[in-house]
DRENDO-1510 file (C-alpha; in Angstrom, 1 decimal, always signed):
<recs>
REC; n; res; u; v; w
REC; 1; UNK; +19.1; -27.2; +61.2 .
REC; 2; UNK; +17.8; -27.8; +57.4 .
REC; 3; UNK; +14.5; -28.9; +57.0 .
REC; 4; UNK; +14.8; -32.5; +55.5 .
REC; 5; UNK; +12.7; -31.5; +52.6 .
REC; 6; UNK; +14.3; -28.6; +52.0 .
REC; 7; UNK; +17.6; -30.4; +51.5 .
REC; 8; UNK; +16.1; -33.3; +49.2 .
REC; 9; UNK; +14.8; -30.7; +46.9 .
REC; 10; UNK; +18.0; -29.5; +46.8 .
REC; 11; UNK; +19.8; -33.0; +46.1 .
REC; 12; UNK; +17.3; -33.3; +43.4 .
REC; 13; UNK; +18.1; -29.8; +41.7 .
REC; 14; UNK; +21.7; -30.8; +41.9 .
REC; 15; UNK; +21.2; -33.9; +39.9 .
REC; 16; UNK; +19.3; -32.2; +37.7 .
REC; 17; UNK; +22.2; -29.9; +37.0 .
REC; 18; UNK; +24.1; -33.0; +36.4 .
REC; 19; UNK; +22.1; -34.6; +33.7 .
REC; 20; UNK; +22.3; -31.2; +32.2 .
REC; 21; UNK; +26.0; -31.0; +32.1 .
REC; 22; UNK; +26.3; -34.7; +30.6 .
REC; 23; UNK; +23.9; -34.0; +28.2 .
REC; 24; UNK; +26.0; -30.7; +27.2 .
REC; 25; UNK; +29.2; -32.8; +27.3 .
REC; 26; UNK; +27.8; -35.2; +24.5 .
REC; 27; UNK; +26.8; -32.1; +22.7 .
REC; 28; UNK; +29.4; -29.5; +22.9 .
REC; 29; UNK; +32.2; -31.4; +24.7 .
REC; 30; UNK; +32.9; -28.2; +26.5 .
REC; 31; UNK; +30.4; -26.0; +28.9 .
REC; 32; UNK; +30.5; -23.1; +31.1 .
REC; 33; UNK; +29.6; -22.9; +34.8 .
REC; 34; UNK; +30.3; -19.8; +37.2 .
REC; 35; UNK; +31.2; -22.0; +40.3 .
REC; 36; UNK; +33.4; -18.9; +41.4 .
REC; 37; UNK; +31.8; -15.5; +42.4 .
REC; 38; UNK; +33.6; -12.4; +42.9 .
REC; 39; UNK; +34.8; -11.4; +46.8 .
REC; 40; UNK; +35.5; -7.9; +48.4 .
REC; 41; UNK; +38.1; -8.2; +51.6 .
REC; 42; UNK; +37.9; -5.3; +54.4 .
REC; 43; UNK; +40.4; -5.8; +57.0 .
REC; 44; UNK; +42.0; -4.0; +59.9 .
REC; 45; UNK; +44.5; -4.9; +62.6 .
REC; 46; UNK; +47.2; -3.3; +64.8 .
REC; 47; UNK; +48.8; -3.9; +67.8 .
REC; 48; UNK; +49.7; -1.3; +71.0 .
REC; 49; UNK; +52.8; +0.0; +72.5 .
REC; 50; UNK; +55.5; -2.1; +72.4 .
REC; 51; UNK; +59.0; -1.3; +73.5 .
REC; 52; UNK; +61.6; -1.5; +70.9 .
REC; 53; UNK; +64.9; -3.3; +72.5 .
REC; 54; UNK; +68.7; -1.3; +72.7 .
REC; 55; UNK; +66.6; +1.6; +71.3 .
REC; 56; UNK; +64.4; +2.9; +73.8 .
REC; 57; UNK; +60.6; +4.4; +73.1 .
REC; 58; UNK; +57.7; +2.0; +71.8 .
REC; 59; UNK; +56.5; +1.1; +68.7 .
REC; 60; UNK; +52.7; +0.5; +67.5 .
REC; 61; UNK; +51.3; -0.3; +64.5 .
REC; 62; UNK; +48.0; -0.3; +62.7 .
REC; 63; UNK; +46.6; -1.0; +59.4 .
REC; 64; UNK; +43.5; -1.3; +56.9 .
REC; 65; UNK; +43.3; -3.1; +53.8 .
REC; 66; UNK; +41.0; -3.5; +51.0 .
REC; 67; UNK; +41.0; -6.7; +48.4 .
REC; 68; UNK; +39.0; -7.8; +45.9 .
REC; 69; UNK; +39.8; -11.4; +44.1 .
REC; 70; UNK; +37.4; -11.3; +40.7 .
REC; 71; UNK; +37.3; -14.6; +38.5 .
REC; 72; UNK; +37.5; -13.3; +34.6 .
REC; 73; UNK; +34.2; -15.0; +33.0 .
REC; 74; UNK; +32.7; -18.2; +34.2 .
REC; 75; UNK; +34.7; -21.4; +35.1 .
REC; 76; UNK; +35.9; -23.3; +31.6 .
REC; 77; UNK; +34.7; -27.1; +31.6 .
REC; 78; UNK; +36.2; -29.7; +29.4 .
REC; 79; UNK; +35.9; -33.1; +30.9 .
REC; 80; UNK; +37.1; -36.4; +29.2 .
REC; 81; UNK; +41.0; -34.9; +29.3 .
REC; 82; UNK; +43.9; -34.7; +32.3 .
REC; 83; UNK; +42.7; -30.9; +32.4 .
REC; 84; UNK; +39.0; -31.1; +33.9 .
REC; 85; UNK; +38.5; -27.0; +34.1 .
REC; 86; UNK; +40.4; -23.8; +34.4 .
REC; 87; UNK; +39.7; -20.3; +35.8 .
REC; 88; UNK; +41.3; -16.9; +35.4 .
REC; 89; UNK; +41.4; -14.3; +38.1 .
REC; 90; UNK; +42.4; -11.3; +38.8 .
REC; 91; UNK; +43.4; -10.2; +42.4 .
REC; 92; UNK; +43.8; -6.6; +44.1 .
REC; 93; UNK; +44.8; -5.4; +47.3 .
REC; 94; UNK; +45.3; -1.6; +48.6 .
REC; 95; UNK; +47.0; -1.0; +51.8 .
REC; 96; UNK; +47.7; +1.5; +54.4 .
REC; 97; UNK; +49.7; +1.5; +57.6 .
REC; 98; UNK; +50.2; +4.1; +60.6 .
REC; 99; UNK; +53.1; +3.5; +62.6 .
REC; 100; UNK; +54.9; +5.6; +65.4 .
REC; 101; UNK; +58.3; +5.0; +66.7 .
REC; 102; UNK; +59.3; +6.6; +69.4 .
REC; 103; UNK; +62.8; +6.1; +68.9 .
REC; 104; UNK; +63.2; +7.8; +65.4 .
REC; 105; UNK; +60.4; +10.5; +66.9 .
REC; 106; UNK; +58.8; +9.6; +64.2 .
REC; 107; UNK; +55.4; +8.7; +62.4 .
REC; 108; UNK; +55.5; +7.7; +58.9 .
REC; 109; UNK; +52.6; +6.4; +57.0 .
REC; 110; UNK; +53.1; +3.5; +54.6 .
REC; 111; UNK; +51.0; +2.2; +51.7 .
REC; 112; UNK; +51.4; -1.1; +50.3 .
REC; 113; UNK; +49.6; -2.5; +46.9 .
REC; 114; UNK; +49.1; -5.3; +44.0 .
REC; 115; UNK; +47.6; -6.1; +41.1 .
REC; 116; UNK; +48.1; -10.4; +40.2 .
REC; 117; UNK; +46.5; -12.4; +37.4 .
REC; 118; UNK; +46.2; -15.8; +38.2 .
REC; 119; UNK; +45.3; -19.3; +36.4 .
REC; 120; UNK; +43.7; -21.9; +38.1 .
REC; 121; UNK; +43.4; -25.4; +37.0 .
REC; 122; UNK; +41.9; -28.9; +38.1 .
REC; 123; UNK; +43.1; -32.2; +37.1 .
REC; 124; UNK; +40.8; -34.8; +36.2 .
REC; 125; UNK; +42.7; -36.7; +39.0 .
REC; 126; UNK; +41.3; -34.0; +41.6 .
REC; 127; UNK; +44.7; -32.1; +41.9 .
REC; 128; UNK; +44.4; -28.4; +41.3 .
REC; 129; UNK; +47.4; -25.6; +39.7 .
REC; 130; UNK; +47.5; -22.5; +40.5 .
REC; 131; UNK; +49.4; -20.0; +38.7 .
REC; 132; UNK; +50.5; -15.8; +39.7 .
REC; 133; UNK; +52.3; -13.1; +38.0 .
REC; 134; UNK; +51.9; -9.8; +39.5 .
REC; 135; UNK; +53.1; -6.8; +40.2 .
REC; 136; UNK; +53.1; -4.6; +43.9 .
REC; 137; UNK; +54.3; -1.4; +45.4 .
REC; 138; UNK; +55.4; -0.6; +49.0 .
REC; 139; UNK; +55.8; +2.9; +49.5 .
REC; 140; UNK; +55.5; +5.3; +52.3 .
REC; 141; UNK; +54.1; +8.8; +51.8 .
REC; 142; UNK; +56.8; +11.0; +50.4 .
REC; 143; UNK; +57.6; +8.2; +48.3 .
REC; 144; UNK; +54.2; +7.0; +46.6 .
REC; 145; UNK; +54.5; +10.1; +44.2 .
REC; 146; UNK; +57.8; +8.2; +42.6 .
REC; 147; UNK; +56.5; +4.5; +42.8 .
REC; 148; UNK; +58.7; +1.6; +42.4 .
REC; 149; UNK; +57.0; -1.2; +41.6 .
REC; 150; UNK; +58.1; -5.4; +41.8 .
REC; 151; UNK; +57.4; -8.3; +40.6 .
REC; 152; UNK; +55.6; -10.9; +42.8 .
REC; 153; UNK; +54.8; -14.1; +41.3 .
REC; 154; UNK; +53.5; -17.5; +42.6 .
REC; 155; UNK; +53.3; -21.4; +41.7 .
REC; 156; UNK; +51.6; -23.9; +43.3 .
REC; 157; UNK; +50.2; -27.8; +42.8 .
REC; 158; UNK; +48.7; -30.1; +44.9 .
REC; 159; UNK; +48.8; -34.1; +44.6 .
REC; 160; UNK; +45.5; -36.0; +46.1 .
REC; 161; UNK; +46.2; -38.7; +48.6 .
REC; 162; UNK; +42.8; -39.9; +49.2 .
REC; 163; UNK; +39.6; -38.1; +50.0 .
REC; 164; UNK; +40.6; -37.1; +53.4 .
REC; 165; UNK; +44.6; -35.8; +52.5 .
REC; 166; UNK; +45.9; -33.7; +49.7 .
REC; 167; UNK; +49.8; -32.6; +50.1 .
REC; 168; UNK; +50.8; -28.5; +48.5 .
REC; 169; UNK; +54.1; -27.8; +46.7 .
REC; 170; UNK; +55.5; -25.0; +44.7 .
REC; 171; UNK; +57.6; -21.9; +45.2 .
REC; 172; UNK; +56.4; -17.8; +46.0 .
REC; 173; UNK; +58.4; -14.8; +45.2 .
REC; 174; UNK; +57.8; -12.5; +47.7 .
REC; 175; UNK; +58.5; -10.2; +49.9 .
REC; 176; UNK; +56.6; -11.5; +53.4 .
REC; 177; UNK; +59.8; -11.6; +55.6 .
REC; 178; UNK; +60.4; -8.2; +54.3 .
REC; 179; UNK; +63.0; -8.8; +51.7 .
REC; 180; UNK; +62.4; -10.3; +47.9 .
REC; 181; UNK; +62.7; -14.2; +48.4 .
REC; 182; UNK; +62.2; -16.9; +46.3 .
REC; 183; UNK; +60.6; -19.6; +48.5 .
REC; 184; UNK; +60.0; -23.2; +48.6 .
REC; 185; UNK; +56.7; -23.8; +49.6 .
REC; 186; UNK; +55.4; -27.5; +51.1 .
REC; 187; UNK; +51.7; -27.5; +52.7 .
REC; 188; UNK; +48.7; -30.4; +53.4 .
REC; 189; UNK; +45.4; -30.4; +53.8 .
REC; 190; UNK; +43.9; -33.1; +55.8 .
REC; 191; UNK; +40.3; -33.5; +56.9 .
REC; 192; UNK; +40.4; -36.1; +59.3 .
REC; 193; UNK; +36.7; -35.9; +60.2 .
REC; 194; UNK; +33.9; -33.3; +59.6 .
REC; 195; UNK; +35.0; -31.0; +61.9 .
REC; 196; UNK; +38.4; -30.3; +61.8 .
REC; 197; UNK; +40.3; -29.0; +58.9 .
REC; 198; UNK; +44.2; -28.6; +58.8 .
REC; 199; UNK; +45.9; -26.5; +56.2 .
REC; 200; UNK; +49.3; -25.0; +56.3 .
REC; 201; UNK; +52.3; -24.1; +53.3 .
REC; 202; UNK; +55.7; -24.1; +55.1 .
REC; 203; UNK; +57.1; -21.2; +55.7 .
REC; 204; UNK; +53.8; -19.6; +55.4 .
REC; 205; UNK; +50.9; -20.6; +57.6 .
REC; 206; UNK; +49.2; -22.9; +59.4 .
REC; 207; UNK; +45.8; -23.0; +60.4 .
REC; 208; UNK; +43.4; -25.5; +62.1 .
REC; 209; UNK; +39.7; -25.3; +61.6 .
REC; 210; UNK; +37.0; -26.2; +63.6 .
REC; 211; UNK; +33.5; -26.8; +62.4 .
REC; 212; UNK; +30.9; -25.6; +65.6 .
REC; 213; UNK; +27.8; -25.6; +63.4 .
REC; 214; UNK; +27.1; -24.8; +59.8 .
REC; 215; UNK; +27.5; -21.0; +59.8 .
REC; 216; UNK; +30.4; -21.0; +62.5 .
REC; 217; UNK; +34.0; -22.0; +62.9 .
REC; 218; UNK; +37.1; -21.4; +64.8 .
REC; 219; UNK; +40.6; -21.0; +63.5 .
REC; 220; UNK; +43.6; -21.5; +65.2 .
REC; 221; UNK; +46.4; -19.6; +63.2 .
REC; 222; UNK; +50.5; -19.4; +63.0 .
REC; 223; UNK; +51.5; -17.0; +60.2 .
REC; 224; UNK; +54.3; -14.9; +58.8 .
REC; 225; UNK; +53.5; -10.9; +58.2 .
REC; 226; UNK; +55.9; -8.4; +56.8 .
REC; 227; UNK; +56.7; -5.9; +54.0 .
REC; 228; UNK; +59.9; -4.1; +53.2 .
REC; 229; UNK; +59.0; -0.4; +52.1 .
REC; 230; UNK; +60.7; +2.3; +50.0 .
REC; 231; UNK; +61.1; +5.5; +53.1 .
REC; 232; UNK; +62.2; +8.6; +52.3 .
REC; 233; UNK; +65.3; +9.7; +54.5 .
REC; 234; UNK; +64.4; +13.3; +55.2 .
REC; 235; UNK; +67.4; +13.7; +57.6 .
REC; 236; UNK; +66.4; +10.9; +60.0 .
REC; 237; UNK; +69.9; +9.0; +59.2 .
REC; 238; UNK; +72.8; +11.1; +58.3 .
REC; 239; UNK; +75.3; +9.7; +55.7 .
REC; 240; UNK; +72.7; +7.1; +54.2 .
REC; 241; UNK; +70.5; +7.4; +51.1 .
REC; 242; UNK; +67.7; +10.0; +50.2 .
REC; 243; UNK; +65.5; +6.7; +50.3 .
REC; 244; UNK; +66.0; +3.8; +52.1 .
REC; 245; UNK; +64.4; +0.3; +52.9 .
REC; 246; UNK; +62.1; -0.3; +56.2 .
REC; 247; UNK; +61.9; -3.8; +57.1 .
REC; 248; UNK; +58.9; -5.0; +59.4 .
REC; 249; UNK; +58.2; -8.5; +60.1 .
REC; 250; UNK; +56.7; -10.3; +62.6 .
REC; 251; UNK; +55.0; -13.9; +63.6 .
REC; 252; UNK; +51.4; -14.1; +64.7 .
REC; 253; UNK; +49.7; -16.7; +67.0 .
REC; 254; UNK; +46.3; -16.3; +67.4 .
REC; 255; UNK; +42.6; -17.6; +67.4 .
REC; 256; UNK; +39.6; -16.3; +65.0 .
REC; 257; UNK; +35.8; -16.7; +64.9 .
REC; 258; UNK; +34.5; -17.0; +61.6 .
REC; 259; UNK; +30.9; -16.3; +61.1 .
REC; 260; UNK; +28.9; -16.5; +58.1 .
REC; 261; UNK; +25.0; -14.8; +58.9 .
REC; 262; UNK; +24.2; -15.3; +55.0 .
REC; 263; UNK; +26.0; -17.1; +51.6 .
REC; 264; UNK; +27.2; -13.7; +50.8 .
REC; 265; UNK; +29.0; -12.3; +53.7 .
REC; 266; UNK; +31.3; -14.1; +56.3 .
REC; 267; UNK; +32.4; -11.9; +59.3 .
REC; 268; UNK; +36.2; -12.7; +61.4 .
REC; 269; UNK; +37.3; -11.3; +64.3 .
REC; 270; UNK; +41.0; -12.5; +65.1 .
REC; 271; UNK; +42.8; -11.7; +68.2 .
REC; 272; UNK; +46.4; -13.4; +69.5 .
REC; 273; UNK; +49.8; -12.4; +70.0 .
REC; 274; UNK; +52.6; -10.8; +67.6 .
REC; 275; UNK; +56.1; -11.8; +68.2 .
REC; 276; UNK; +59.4; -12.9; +67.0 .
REC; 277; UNK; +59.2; -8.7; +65.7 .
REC; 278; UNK; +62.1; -7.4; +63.8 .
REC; 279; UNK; +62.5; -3.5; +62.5 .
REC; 280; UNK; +65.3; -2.8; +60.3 .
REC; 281; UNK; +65.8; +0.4; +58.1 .
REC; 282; UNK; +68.7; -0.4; +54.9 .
REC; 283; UNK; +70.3; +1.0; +52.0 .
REC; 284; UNK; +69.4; +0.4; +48.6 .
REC; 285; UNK; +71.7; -2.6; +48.4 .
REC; 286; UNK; +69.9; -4.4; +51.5 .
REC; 287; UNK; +72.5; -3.9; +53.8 .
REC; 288; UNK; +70.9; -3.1; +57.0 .
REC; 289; UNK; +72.3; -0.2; +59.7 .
REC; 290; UNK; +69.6; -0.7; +62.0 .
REC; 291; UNK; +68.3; -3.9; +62.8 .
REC; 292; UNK; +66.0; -3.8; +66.3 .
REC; 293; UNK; +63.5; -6.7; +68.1 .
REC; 294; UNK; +60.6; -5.4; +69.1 .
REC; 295; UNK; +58.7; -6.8; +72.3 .
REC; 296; UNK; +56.1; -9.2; +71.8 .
REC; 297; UNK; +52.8; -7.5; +71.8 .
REC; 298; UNK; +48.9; -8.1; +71.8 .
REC; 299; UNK; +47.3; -8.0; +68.1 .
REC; 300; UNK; +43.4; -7.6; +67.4 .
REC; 301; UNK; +41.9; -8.4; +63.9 .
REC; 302; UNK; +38.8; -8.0; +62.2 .
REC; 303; UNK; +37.3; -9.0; +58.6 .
REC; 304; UNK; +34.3; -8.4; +56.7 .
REC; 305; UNK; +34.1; -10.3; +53.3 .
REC; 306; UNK; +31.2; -10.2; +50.9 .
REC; 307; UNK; +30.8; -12.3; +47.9 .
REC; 308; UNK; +28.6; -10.8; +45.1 .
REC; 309; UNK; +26.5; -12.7; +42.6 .
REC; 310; UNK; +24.3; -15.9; +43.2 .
REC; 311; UNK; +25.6; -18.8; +45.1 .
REC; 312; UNK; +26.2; -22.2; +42.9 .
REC; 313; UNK; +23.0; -23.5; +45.0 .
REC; 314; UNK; +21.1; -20.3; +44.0 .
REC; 315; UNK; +22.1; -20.2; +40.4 .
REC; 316; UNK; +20.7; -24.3; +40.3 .
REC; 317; UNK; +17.3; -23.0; +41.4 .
REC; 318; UNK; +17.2; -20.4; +39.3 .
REC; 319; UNK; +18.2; -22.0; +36.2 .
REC; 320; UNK; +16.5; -25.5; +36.5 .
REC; 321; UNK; +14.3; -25.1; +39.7 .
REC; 322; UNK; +10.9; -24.8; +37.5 .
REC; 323; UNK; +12.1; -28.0; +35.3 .
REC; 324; UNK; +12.6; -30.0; +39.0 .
REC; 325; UNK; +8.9; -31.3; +40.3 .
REC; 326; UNK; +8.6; -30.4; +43.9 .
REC; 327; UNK; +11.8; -28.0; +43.6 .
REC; 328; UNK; +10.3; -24.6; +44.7 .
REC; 329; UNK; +11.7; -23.9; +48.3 .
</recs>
């Protein structure tokens, strides 16, 4: 629990920051603020044997995955307009997946990748824009050395009910049911109360969030995971391409612990069940000749992310806390 004196000085550091920021409006019209730090993303998660239906043999899966999402200079204020703010960022993600399937007596490793620039705005009416143009790979490793890379590209708004509801739209083009789609995407986020959180964008996600004390929360999760990857056909199907397409998708239910120790680092661990799993391998013209359901099967998850630089709160103290009587912690 804060101490309550603790938490007024802090009230009174944020007001200060306020006054500042009016007083820099009448002056300049426009300010600068970093409300948006830069975040690193380790991640890894597989699942264990499953069999692979009409085939025979098993398949298992497991990947790691490193992203970074880094905002390109501070946030751009310029109140008294319909555009309160914008931000630029740029988003990474490196990939790599083991496999074995028994089937195919085979086990190929797979590397997935992206590089996006994105634009994010904020209304003055408390709707935010976001805006993604990117480019990714999905290789596997005889492949990689020939890379083939795609567009990805993303558009989303939001419109603000009141306080407690905000409604997502937009569209995606991606590849997350393991061919290139262009998507419609529809989402909310309501807050009915101060613990629980519901956010989901159809055909995406959904996730509900509970709130067990400050630096812990529980997630409840239904999401949509899947890549299509070039694969090099070293004799493994006769009369088809030198490369060919690998299709994995799959639906995961699940449950997550989110814990944050410090401002900087927040710790997941994820665990639930992966089904609704489809395998295909296809020519270079989509058209699949094999197209398998795997059994459901158990999937564990775990997540460290760090956020470098100062907190917002830390960068008020630092900037104002000697001009704030009584504002030392």
């Amino acid at each position: 629990m804060r101490r309550p004196g603790k938490t007024r000085r802090r009230a009174a550091l944020i007001l200060a920051v306020l006054a500042a920021a009016i007083g820099a409006v009448r002056a300049d019209d426009e300010f600068d603020i970093r409300l948006i730090r830069p975040i690193v993303t380790l991640s890894t998660w597989g699942t264990p044997d499953a069999e692979i239906q009409d085939a025979g043999g098993d398949f298992r899966a497991s990947t790691v995955s490193l992203g970074a999402n880094i905002p390109l200079g501070a946030t751009h204020i310029h109140p008294g307009g319909k555009v309160l703010g914008h931000q630029f960022l740029l988003g990474a993600v490196l990939s790599t997946t083991s496999q074995t399937i028994d089937a195919l007596a085979t086990s190929p490793r797979l590397y997935a990748g992206g590089l996006t620039f994105s634009a994010l705005f904020a209304s003055s009416a408390g709707n935010f824009y976001l805006g993604s143009l990117g480019a990714s790979i999905a290789e596997d490793a005889d492949t990689i050395d020939d890379l083939d890379t795609r567009l990805f590209a993303l558009g989303l708004g939001s419109w603000r009910k009141n306080d407690e509801l905000m409604f997502i739209y937009g569209a995606a083009l991606t590849y997350v049911y393991a061919r290139q789609l262009l998507l419609p995407a529809f989402g909310v986020v309501w807050r009915p109360n101060p613990t629980w959180v519901v956010t989901g964008t159809l055909p995406f996600y959904v996730r509900v969030s509970q709130r067990l004390r400050e630096d812990l929360r529980m997630n409840y999760l239904l999401y949509a995971t899947g890549q299509r990857y070039r694969f090099a056909n070293d004799g493994l199907f006769p009369g088809e391409d030198s490369v060919v397409y690998e299709r994995m998708v799959e639906s995961h239910l699940g449950a997550e612990i989110e814990y944050k120790p410090t401002t900087d680092l927040t710790l997941l661990g994820q665990a639930g069940v992966a089904s609704r799993r489809r395998l295909a391998f296809a020519n270079l013209d989509e058209d699949d000749f094999i197209d398998a359901t795997i059994d459901p099967a158990p999937y564990v998850k775990l997540t460290l992310r760090y956020a470098f630089g100062k907190s917002l709160m830390e960068e008020i103290e630092t900037r104002v806390g000697t001009a704030v009587p009584g504002a030392a912690p």
